[in-house]
C-alpha positions as CSV (number, residue, x, y, z in Angstrom):
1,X,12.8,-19.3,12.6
2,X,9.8,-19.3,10.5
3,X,8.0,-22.6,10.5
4,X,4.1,-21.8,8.5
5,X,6.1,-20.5,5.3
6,X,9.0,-20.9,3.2
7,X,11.2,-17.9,3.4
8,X,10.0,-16.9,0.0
9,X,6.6,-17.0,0.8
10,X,4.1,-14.5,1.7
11,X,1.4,-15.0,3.9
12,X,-1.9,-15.5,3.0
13,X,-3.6,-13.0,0.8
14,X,-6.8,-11.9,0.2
15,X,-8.5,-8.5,-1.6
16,X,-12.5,-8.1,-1.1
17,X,-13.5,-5.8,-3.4
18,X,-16.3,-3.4,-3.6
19,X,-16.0,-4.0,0.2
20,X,-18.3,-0.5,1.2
21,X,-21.3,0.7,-0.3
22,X,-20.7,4.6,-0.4
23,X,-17.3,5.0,-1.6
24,X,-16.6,4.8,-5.4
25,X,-13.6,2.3,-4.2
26,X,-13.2,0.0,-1.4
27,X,-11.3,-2.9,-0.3
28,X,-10.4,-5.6,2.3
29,X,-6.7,-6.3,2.0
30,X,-5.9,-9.1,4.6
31,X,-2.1,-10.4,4.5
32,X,-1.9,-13.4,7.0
33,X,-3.8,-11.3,10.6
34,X,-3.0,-7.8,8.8
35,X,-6.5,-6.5,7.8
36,X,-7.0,-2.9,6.6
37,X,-9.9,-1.2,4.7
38,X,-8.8,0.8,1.9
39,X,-11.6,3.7,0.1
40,X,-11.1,6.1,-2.8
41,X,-13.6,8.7,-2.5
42,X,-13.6,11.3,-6.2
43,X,-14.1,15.0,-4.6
44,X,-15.0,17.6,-8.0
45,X,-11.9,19.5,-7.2
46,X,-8.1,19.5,-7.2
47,X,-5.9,20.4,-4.6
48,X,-5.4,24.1,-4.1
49,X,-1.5,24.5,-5.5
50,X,-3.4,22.8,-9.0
51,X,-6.3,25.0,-9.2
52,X,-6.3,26.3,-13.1
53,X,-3.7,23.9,-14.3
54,X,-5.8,21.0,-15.5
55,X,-4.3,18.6,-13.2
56,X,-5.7,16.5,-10.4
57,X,-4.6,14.9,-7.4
58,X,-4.6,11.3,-5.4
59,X,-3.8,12.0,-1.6
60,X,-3.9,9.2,1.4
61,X,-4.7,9.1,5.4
62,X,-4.0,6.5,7.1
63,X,-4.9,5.4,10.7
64,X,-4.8,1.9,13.0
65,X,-8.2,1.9,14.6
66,X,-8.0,1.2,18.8
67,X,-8.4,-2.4,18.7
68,X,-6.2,-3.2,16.0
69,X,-3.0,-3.5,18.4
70,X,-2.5,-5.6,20.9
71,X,-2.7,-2.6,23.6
72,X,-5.5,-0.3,22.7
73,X,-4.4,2.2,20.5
74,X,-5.4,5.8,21.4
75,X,-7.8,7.7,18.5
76,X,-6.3,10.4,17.1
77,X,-7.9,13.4,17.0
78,X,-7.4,16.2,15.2
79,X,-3.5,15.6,14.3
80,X,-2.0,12.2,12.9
81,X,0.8,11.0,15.0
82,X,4.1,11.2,13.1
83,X,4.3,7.4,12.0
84,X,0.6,7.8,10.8
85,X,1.5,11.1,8.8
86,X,4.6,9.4,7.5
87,X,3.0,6.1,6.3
88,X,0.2,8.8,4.6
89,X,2.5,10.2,3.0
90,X,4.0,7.0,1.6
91,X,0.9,5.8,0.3
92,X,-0.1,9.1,-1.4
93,X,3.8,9.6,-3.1
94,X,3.5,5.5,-4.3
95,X,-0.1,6.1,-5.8
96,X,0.4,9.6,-7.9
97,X,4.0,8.0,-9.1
98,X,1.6,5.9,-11.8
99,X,-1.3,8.6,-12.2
100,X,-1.4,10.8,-15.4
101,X,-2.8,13.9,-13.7
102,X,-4.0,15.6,-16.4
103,X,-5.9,13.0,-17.5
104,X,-7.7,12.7,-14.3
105,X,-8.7,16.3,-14.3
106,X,-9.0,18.9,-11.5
107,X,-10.4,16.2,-9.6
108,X,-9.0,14.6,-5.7
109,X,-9.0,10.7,-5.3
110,X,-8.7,10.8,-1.2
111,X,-7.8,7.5,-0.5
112,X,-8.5,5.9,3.2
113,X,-6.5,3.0,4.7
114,X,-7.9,2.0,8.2
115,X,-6.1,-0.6,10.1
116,X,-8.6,-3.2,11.7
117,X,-6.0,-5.5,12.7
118,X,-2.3,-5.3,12.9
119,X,0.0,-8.3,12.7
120,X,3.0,-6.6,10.2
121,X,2.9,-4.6,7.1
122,X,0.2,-2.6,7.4
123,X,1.9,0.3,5.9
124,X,2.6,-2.4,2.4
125,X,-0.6,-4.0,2.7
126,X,-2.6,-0.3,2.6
127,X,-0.7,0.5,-0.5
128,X,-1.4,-2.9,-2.2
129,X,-4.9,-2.5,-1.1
130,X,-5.4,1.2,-2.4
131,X,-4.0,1.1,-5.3
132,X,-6.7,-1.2,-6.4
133,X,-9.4,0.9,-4.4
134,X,-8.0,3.8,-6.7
135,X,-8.9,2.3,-9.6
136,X,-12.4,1.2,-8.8
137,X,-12.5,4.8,-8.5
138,X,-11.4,5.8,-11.5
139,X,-13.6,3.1,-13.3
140,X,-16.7,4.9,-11.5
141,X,-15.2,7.9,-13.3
142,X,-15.5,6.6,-16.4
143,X,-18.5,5.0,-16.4
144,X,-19.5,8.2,-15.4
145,X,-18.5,10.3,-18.2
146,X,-16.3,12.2,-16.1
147,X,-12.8,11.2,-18.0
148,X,-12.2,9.5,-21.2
149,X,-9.7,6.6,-20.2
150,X,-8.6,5.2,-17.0
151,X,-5.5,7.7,-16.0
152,X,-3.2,5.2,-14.3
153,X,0.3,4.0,-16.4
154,X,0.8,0.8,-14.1
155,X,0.4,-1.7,-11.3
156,X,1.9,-0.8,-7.5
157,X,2.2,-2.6,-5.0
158,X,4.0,-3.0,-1.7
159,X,5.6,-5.3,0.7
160,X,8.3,-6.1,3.5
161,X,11.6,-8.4,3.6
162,X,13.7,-8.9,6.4
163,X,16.7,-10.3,7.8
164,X,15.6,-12.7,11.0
165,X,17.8,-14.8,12.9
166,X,20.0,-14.7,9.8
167,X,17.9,-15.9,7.0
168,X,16.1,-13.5,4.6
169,X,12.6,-13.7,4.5
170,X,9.7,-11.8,2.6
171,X,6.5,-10.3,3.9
172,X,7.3,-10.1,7.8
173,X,4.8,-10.7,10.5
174,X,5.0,-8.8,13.5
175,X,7.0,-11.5,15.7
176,X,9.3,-11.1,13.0
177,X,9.5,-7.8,12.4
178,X,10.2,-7.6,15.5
179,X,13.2,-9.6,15.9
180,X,14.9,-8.5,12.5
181,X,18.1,-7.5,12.0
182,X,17.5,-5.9,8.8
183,X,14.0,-4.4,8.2
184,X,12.8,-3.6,4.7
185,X,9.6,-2.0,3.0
186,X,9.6,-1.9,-0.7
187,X,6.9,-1.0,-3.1
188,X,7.2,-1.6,-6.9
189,X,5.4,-1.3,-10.6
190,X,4.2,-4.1,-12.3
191,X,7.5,-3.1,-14.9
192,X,9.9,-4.0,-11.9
193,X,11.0,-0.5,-10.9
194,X,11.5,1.0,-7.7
195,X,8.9,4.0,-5.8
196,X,10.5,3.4,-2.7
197,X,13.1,1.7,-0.9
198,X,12.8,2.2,3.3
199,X,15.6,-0.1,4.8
200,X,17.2,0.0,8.1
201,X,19.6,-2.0,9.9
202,X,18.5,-2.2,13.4
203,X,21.5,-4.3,15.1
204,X,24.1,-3.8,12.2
205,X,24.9,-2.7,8.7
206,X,24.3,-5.1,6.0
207,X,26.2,-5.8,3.0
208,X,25.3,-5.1,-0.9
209,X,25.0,-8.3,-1.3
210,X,21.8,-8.8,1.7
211,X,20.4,-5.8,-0.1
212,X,20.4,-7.3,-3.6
213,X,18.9,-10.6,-1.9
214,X,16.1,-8.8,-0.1
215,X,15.2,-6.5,-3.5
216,X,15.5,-9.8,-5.5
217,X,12.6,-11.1,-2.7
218,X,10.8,-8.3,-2.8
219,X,10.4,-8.1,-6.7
220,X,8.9,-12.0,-6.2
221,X,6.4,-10.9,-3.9
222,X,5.1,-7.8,-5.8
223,X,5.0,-10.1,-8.9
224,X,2.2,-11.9,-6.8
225,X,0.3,-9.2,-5.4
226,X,0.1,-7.5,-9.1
227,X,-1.2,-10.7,-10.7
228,X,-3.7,-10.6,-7.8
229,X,-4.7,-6.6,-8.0
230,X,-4.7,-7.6,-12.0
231,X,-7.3,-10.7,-11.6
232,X,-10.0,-8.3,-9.4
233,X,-9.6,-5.0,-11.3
234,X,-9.7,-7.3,-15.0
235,X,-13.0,-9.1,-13.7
């Protein structure tokens, strides 16, 4: 049973921004021992399928560097493992959802999320973390003459709820995560709608009724993380 928290509480949060010197975005997302760094880089050139259209494109890799685990976690080279290609995947298909793509241009925003240490979420805290990288990004752009207006139509952020030792709680640490009956990864706009929804019942199904509980959590924890993302990228 959680005892640092109430159940409607995330842990601690904290985005360092500007956090590298080369990239045209980078942050520090830490949530409670979760750290990642998150970089947009800007590449002069769309994806290949967008070549002649007008439109850019925002793609993501992810990785959780050896040391960030408990056990040391092997490098990968050459091919992602399939968690790390899914969670890539998740970050790039939750960033696009709120770029305009032709206002970016034929232009690529590769984002970067590197895990330095994992304790839970890393796969929410790495969207919460590059979406604001992204936008640094995107500011660099327009400082830079390279697009008129900033091409984004929203906030997005991500985070986990979970059903532990019967009680429903928001942004799961690892000891919880891995005890929960019900594990949950949501990641929202700033308007309150839904990018994705990844829930599982590990033990047992759960009811309508957990699931509207848990979204009703979620929304309360996004709510925070866009008021923080809002506060850095507004300063």
């Amino acid at each position: 049973m959680r005892t640092d928290r109430k159940f409607d509480e995330t842990r601690a949060v904290k985005i360092t921004d500007h956090y590298l010197m080369s990239p045209q975005g980078s942050v520090l997302i830490e949530m409670g021992n979760t750290k990642v760094i998150c970089t947009a880089s800007v590449e002069d050139s769309t994806a290949k399928h967008l070549v002649g259209t007008g439109k850019g494109w925002v793609t993501a890799e992810y990785a959780m560097l050896p040391g960030s685990t408990g056990t040391r976690k092997k490098r990968e080279k050459g091919k992602a493992d399939g968690r790390s290609v899914e969670i890539q995947r998740l970050i790039g298909r939750s960033l696009r959802s709120v770029v305009d793509m032709e206002k970016l241009g034929e232009r690529t925003i590769w984002i970067d999320c590197d895990v330095i240490q994992a304790d839970g979420g890393t796969r929410t805290a790495s969207i919460t973390g590059a979406y604001v990288a992204m936008v640094q990004a995107m500011q660099w752009m327009k400082e830079e003459g390279m697009i008129e207006e900033l091409p984004v139509t929203g906030y997005v952020s991500a985070i986990s709820v979970g059903i532990v030792e019967g009680e429903k709680l928001l942004d799961l640490c690892y000891a919880e995560d891995s005890h929960a009956k019900v594990d949950m990864n949501i990641v929202m706009t700033d308007s309150g709608e839904y990018i994705e929804i990844q829930g599982t019942g590990e033990e047992a199904p759960f009811s309508k009724s957990d699931l509207l509980e848990l979204l009703d959590l979620a929304s309360k924890g996004c709510r925070k993380l866009h008021e923080i993302q809002n506060q850095l990228l507004c300063e």
